[in-house]
ZAVEX-578701 format. One line per 3 residues: number of its first residue (from 1); their letters; for each residue z, y, x of C-alpha. Coordinates in Angstrom, 2 decimals. Each point is the difference from the previous one (the first is absolute). Layout:
N
NUM = A = Z Y X; ...
***
This chain:
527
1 = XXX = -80.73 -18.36 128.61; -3.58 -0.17 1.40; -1.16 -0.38 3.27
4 = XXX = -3.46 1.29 1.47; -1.04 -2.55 1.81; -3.42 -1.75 1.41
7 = XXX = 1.56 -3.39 0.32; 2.67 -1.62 -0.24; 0.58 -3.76 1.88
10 = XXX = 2.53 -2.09 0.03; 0.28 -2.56 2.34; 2.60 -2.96 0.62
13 = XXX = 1.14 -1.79 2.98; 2.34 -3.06 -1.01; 1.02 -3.04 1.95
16 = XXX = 1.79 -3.60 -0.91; 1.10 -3.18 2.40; -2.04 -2.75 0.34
19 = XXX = 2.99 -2.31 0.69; 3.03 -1.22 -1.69; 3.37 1.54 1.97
22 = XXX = 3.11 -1.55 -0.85; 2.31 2.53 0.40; -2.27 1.90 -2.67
25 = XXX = 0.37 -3.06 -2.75; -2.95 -0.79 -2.76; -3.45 0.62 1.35
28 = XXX = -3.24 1.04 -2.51; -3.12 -0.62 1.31; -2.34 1.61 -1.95
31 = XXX = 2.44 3.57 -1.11; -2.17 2.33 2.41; -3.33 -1.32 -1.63
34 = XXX = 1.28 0.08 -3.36; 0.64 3.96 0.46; -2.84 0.91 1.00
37 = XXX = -1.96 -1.55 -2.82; 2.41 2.12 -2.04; -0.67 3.06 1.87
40 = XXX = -3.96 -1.14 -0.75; 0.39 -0.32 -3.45; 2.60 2.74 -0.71
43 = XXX = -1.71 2.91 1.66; -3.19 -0.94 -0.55; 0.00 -1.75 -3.60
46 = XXX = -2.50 -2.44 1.20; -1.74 -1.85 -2.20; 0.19 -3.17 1.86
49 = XXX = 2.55 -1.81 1.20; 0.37 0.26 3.81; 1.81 -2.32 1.66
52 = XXX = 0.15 0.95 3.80; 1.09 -3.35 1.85; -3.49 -1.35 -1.00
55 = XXX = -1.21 1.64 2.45; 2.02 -0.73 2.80; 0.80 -2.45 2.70
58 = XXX = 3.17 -0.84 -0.12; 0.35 -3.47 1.61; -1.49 0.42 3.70
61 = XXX = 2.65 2.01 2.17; -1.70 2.23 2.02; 0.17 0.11 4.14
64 = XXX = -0.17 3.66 0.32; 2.85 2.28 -1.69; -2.02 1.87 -1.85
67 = XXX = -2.79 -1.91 -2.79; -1.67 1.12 -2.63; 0.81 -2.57 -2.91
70 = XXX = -3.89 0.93 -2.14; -0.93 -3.90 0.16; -3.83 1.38 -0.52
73 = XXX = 0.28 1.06 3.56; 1.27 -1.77 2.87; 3.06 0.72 1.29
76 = XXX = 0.59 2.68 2.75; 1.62 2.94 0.65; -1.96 2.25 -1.99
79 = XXX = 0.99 0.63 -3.60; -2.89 -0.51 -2.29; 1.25 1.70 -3.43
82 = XXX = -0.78 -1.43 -3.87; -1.29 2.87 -2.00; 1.12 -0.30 -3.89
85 = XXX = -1.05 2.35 -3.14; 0.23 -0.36 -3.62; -2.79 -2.29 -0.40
88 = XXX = 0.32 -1.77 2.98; 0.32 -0.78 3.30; -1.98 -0.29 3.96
91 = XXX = 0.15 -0.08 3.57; -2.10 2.87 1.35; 0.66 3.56 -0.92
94 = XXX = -4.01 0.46 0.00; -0.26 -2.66 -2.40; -1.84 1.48 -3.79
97 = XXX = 3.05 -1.36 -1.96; 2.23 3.00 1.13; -0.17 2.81 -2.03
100 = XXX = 0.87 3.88 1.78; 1.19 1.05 -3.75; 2.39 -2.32 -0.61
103 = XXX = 3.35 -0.96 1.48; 0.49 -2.73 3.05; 2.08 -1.71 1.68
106 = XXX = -0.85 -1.23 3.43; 2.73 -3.26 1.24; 0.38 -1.24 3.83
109 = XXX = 1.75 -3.27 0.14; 1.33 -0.64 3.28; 2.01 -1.75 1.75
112 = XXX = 2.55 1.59 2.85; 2.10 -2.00 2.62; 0.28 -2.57 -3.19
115 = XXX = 0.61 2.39 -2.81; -1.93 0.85 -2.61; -0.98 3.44 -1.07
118 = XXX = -2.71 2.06 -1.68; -1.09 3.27 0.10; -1.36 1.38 -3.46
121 = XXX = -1.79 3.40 -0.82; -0.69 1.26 -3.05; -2.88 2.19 -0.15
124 = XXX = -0.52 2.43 -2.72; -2.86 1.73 -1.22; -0.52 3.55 1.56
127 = XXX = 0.96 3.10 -2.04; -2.94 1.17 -1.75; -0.86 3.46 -1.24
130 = XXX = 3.31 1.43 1.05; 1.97 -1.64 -2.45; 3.28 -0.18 0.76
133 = XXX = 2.04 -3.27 0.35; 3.37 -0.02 -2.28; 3.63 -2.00 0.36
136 = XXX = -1.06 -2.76 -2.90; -3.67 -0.91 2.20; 2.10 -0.36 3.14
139 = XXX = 2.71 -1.67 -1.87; -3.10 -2.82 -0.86; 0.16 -0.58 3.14
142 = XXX = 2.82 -1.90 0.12; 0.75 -1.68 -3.73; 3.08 -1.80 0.09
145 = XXX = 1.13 1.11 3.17; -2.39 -2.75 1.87; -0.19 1.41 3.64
148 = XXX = 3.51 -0.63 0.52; -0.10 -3.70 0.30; 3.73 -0.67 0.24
151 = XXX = 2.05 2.63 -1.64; 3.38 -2.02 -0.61; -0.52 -0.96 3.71
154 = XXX = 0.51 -4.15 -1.37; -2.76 -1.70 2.69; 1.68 -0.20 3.04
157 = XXX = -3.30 -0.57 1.54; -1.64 2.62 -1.19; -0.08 2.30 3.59
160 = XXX = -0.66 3.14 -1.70; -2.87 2.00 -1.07; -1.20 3.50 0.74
163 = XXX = -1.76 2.26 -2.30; -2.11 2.39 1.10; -2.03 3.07 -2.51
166 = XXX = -2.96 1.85 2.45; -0.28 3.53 -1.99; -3.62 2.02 0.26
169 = XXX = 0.68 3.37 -1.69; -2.57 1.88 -1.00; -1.56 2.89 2.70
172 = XXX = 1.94 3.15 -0.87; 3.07 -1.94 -0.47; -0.44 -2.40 3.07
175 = XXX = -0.60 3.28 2.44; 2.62 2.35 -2.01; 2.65 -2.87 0.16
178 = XXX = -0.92 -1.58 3.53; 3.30 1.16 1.66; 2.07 0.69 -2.82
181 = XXX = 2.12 -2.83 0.10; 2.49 0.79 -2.58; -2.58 0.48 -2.48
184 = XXX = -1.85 -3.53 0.78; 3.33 -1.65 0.15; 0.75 1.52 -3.73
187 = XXX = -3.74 -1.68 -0.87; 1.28 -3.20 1.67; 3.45 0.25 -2.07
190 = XXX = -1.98 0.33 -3.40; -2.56 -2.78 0.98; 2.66 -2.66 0.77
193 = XXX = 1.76 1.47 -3.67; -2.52 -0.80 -1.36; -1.92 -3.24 1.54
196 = XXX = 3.77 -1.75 0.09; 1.59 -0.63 -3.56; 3.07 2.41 -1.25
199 = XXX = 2.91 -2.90 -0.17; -1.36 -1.02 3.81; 2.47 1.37 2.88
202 = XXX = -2.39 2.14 2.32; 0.50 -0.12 3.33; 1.33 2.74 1.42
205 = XXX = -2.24 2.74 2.41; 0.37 -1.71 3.70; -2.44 2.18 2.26
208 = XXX = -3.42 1.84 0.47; -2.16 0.37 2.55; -3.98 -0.13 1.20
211 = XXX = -2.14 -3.04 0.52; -3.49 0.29 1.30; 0.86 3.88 -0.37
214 = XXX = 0.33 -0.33 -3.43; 3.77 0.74 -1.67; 1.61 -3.44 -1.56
217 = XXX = 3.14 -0.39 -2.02; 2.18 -3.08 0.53; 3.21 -0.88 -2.78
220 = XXX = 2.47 -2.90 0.35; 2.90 0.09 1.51; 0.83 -3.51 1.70
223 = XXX = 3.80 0.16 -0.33; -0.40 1.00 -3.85; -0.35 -3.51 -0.43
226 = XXX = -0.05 0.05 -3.74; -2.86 2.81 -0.58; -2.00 -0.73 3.71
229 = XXX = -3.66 -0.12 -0.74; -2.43 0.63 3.01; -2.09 2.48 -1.89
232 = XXX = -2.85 2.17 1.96; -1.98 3.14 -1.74; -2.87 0.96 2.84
235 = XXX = -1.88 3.15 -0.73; -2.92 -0.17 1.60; -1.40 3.55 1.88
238 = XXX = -3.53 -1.10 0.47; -2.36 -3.15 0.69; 1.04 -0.83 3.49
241 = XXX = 3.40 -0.56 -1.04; -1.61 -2.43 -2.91; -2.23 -1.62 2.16
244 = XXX = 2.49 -0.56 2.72; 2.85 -1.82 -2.67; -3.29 -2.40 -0.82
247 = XXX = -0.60 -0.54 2.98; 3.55 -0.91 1.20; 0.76 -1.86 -3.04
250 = XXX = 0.56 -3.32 0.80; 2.14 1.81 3.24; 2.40 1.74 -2.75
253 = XXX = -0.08 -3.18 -2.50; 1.64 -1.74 3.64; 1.97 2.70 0.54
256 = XXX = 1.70 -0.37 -3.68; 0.43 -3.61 0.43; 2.14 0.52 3.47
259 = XXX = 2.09 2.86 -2.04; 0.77 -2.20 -2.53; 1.13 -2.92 1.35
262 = XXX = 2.26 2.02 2.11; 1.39 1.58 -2.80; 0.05 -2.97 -1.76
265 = XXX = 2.02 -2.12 2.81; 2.69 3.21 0.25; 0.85 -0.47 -3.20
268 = XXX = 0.61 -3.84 -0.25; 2.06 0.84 2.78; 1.93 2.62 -1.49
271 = XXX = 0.21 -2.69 -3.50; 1.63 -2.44 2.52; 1.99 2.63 1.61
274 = XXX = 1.58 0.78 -3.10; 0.37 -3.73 -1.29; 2.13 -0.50 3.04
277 = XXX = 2.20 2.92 -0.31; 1.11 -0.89 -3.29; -0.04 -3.80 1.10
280 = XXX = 2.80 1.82 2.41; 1.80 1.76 -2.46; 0.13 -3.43 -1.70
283 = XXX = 1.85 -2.29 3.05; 2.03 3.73 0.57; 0.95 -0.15 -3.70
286 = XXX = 0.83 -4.17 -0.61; 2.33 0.01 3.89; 1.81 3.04 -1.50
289 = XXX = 0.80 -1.44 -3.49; 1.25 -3.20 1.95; 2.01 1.84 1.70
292 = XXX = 1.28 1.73 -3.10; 0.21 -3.33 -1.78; 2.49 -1.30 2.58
295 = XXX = 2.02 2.96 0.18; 0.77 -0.74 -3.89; 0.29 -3.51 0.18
298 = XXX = 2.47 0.44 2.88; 2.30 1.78 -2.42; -0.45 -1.86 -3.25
301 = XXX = -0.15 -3.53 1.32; 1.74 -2.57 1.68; -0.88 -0.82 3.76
304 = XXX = -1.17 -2.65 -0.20; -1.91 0.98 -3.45; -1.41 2.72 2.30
307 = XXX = -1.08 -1.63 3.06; -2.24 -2.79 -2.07; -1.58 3.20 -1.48
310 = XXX = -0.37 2.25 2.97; -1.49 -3.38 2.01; -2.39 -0.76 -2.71
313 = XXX = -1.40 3.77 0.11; 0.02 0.20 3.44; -2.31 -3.32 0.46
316 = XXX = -2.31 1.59 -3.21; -0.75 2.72 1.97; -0.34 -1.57 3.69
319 = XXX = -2.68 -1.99 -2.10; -1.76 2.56 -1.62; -0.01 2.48 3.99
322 = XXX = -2.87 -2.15 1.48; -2.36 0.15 -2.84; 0.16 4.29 0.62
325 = XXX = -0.14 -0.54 3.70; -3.22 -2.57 -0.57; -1.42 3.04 -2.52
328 = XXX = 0.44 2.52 1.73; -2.07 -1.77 3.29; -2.82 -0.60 -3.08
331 = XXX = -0.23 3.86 -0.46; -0.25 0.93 3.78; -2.65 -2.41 0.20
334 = XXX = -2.59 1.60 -2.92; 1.50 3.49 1.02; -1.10 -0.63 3.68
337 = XXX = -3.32 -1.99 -1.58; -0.49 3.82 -2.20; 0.80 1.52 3.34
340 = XXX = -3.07 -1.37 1.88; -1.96 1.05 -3.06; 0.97 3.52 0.54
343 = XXX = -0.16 -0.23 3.74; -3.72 -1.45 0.03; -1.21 2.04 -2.88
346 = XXX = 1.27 3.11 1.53; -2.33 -0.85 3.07; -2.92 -0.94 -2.47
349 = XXX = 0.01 3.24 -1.58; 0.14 1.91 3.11; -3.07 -1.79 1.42
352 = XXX = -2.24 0.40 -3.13; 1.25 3.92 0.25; -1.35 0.05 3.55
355 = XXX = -2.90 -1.76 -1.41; -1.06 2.67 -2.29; 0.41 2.20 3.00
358 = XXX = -2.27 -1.76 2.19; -2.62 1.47 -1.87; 1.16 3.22 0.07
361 = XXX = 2.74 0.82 2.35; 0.38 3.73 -1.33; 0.49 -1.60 -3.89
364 = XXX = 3.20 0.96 -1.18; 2.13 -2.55 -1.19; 3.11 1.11 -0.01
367 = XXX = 0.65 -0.22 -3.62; -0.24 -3.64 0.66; 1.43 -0.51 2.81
370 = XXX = 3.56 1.72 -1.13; 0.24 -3.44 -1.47; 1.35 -1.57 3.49
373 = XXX = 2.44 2.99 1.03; 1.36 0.48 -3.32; 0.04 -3.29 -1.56
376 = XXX = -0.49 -3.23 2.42; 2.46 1.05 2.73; 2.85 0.88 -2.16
379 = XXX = -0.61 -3.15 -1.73; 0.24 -2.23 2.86; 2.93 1.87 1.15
382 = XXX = 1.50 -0.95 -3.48; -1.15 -3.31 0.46; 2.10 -0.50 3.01
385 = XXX = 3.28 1.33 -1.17; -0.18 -1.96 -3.03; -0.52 -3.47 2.20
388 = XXX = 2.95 1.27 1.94; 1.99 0.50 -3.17; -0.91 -3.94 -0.97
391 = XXX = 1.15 -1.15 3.56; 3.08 2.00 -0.21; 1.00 -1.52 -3.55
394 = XXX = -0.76 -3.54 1.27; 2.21 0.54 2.99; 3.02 1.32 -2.32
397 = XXX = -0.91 -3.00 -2.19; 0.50 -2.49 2.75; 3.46 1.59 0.71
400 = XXX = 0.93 0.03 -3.73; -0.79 -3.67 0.40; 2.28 -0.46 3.27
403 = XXX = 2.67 1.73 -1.48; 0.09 -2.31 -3.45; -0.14 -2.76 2.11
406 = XXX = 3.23 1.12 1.57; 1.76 1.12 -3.05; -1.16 -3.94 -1.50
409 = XXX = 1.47 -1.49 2.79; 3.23 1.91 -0.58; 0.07 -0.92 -3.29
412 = XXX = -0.12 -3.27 0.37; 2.33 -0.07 2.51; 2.50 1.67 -2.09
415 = XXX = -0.93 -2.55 -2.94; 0.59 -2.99 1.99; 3.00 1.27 1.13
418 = XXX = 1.45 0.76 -3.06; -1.10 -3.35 -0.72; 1.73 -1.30 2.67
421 = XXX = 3.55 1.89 -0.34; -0.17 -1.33 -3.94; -0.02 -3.25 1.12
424 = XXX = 2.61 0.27 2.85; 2.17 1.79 -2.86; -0.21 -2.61 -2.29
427 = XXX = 0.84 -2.71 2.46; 2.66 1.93 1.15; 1.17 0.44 -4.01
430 = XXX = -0.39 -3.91 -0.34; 1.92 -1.15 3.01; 3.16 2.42 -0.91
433 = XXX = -0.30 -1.60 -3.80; 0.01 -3.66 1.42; 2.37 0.64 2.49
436 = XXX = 2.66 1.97 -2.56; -0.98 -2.78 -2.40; 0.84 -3.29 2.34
439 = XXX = 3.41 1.87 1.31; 1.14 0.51 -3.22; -0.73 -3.79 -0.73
442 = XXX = 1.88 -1.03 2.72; 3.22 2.09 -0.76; -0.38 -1.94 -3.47
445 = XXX = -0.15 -3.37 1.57; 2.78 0.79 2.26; 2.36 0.81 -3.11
448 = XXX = -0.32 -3.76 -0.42; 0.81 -0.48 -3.64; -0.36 -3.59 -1.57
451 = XXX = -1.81 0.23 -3.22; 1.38 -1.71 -3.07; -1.72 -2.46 -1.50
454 = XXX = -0.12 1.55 -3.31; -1.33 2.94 1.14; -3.34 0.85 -2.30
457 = XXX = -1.41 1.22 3.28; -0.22 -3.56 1.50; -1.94 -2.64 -2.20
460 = XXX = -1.45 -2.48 2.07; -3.61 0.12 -0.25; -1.99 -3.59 -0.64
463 = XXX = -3.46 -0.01 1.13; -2.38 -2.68 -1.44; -1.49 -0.97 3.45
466 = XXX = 3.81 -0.08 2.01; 2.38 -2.87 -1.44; 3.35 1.82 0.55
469 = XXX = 0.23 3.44 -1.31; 0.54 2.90 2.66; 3.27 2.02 -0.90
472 = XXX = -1.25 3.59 1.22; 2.68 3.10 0.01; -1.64 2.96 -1.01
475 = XXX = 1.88 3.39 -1.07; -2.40 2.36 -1.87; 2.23 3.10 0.25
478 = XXX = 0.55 -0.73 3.38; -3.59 -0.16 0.53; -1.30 2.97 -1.42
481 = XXX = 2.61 2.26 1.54; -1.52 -1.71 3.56; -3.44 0.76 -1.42
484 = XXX = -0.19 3.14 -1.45; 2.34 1.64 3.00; -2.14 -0.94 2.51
487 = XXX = -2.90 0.77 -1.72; 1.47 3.96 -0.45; 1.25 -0.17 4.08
490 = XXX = -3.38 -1.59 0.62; -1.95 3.57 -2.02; 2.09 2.25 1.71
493 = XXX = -0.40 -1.32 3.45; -3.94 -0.30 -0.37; 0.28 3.66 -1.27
496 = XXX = 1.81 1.24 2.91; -2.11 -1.32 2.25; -3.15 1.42 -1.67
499 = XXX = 1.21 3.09 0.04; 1.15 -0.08 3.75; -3.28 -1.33 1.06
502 = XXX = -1.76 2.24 -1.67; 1.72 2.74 1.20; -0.12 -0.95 3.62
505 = XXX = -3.50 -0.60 -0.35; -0.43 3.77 -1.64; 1.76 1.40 3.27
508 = XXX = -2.04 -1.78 2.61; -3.17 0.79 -1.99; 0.96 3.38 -0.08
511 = XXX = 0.95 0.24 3.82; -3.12 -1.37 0.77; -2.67 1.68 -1.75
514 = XXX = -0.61 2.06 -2.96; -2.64 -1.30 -2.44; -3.82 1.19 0.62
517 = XXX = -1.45 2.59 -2.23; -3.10 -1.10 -1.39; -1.24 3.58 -0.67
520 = XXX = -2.63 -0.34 2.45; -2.76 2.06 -1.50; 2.01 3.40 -0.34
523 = XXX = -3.03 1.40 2.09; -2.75 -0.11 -2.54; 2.07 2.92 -2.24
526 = XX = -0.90 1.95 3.16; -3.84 -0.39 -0.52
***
């Protein structure tokens, strides 16, 4: 497809941290800088090497929130740009080096409230002799898919980027096509299809509107997380409208900066949101298979088998509740610390609106300004409900912990005593053995039968260390009749008794309370 266009310019607002965050994990310093010397040497095939952080100053934190980072001038609030072309590079756009026929790109390094950003244009050449301007030479525009600085979405401190194509048709098309907005937006359509590559997601068609009475195209959809792109195709009705996005361009490169890191805070939120949920699901699912787990065991094992098991769980878990409760404080804290970002952003990018309308207070901004009703609000709204949704799960995880305290307690109360009636019943099984066994030795004794002296059963025993040996009467029939009867009373008694004690321990257990349920987290199937 072709396109009849005078120019054609592209132009890039993108914007980094300065500062390691540790909620975000590995920091790279130099990732922003590194792009943009792609972007240099992709789109405009320099012959040089450019290599942007020369030219900055890094190292000196500035007092005022806005600095220009160009080291050749000293820092203020004014952005002083670095002009690069094929064959080289300068500082002043009336400087001989810069050629009108070939392409440029024009870089502001600045720093903002301690981030870094720049804002990039690439200029091309105007359209000469009428000829018209085809997919491939926009498609050249963007080899390897360079403007998008982050497609996988991997830098977490990457805040976002905003890409924004200024149109000037040519004069019967521009005043034939002025308010025809389905036909610009079908120009805008086939200019993304083809500056974007064809296995790249586009983002989807948001809104339109005017700017500076000129009509302006907006696509990305901020909940279509996976294909949201700010992207911005501006056709521009005449020169005012031009002059005036010059002249407010370090306004808009502010106003992009305050958008994204809005954006960009929502949707660590919403990332930590979701973490926590399934952190949720998680304690919901490992308290409901304990509770399963000793259901089973209850049926399959002993009690006392069971109760070493079920005890052993229960402490597991009561272990493993105050690391949650502990994480889930953590994520409150950077979602409240993302909330302030939101809050004072929000502010930030109403004043610079009002800003731009000091100059002109019948300027219509409303295309930017739709930005606060339709985005910031709802999102601290959201904000809110999901710190309420922490506090509420940290609240139910204190009484999950309350409640396994209890049912540990009861545990070991029923270990010990079961502990306690297996000892009573075995003393009770011993003292019935020894007293059966020294009553039958005394009916034996009482018989009294003299044993004769012959008797196999009583040799007198001589001991080296006791000069008369010690005649000693001992009957081994007799003796293990006495033994092993007692022994059997002794088993059944200490039997008996177990089973009484347990069962009158069963009954006042069950008079007094049933045992807890530990399905304490049946409400998050309702969310």
């Amino acid at each position: 497809m072709t396109f009849k266009f005078t120019t054609h310019n592209i132009y890039l607002f993108a914007y980094y941290m300065s500062e390691r965050v540790d909620s975000l994990g590995e920091y790279q310093h130099d990732w922003l800088w590194e792009k943009c010397d792609q972007i240099v040497s992709k789109a405009l095939k320099t012959e040089f090497q450019f290599h942007i952080k020369k030219h900055l100053d890094l190292k000196n934190k500035p007092e005022e929130p806005w600095a220009n980072l160009n080291k050749n001038f000293p820092k203020t609030d004014n952005y002083y740009p670095i002009y690069v072309q094929p064959h080289g590079f300068c500082f002043n756009k009336y400087d001989s080096k810069i050629d009108s026929n070939s392409k440029t790109s024009i870089i502001y390094p600045v720093q903002l409230y301690n981030n870094y950003g720049f804002g990039l244009k690439l200029i091309f050449p105007k359209n000469q002799n009428g000829k018209n301007i085809e997919s491939k030479d926009i498609a050249k525009a963007n080899p390897n898919n360079c403007l998008i600085l982050d497609p996988s979405r991997e830098n977490k401190y990457f805040l976002g980027q905003t890409l924004l194509i200024t149109i000037n048709l040519e004069g019967i098309y521009k005043l034939k096509n002025k308010y025809n907005q389905e036909k610009l937006k079908n120009i805008a359509d086939n200019y993304l299809e083809s500056l974007l590559p064809s296995d790249f997601r586009k983002p989807a068609f948001n809104r339109s509107g005017y700017l500076f009475g000129s009509p302006i195209y907006e696509y990305g959809i901020i909940r279509a997380s996976k294909t949201y792109n700010h992207i911005i195709v501006w056709f521009f009705s005449d020169e005012l409208a031009e002059e005036k996005f010059e002249h407010y361009y370090q306004q808009i490169l502010d106003l992009f900066f305050f958008r994204a890191k809005i954006i960009h805070a929502y949707r660590q939120i919403k990332k930590i949101e979701k973490q926590a949920k399934n952190k949720s699901k998680e304690i919901q699912a490992e308290i409901e298979s304990t509770q399963h787990f000793f259901q089973i065991n209850r049926r399959k094992k002993s009690q006392k088998e069971t109760n070493e098991v079920d005890l052993n769980k229960l402490q597991n878990l009561l272990m493993r509740m105050p690391h949650f409760s502990v994480e889930y404080a953590e994520n409150i804290r950077f979602i409240k610390e993302f909330q302030n970002i939101i809050v004072d952003d929000t502010r930030n990018y109403t004043d610079k609106i009002y800003e731009i309308k000091s100059n002109n207070l019948d300027e219509d901004l409303s295309f930017l300004e739709l930005f606060i009703e339709r985005t910031c609000r709802p999102f601290q709204e959201r904000v809110t409900a999901a710190v309420n949704f922490f506090q509420l799960d940290i609240n139910l995880i204190d009484n999950a912990i309350d409640s396994i305290r209890g049912q540990v307690a009861i545990e070991q109360t029923h270990r010990e005593r079961q502990l306690q009636n297996a000892i009573t019943s075995l003393g009770i099984g011993i003292a019935v053995a020894g007293n059966f066994a020294s009553s039958y030795e005394a009916g034996s004794i009482a018989e009294n039968k003299k044993p004769e002296k012959n008797d196999p059963q009583n040799i007198p025993i001589n001991l080296p260390f006791i000069e008369k040996p010690i005649n000693l009467t001992f009957h081994t029939p007799h003796f293990l009749f006495s033994f092993i009867t007692s022994m059997l009373i002794g088993f059944l008694v200490w039997q008996a008794a177990s089973w009484f004690f347990s069962w009158w321990y069963g009954e006042e257990q069950l008079i007094r309370k049933k045992r807890l349920s530990l399905n304490l987290f049946r409400f998050l199937q309702k969310k």
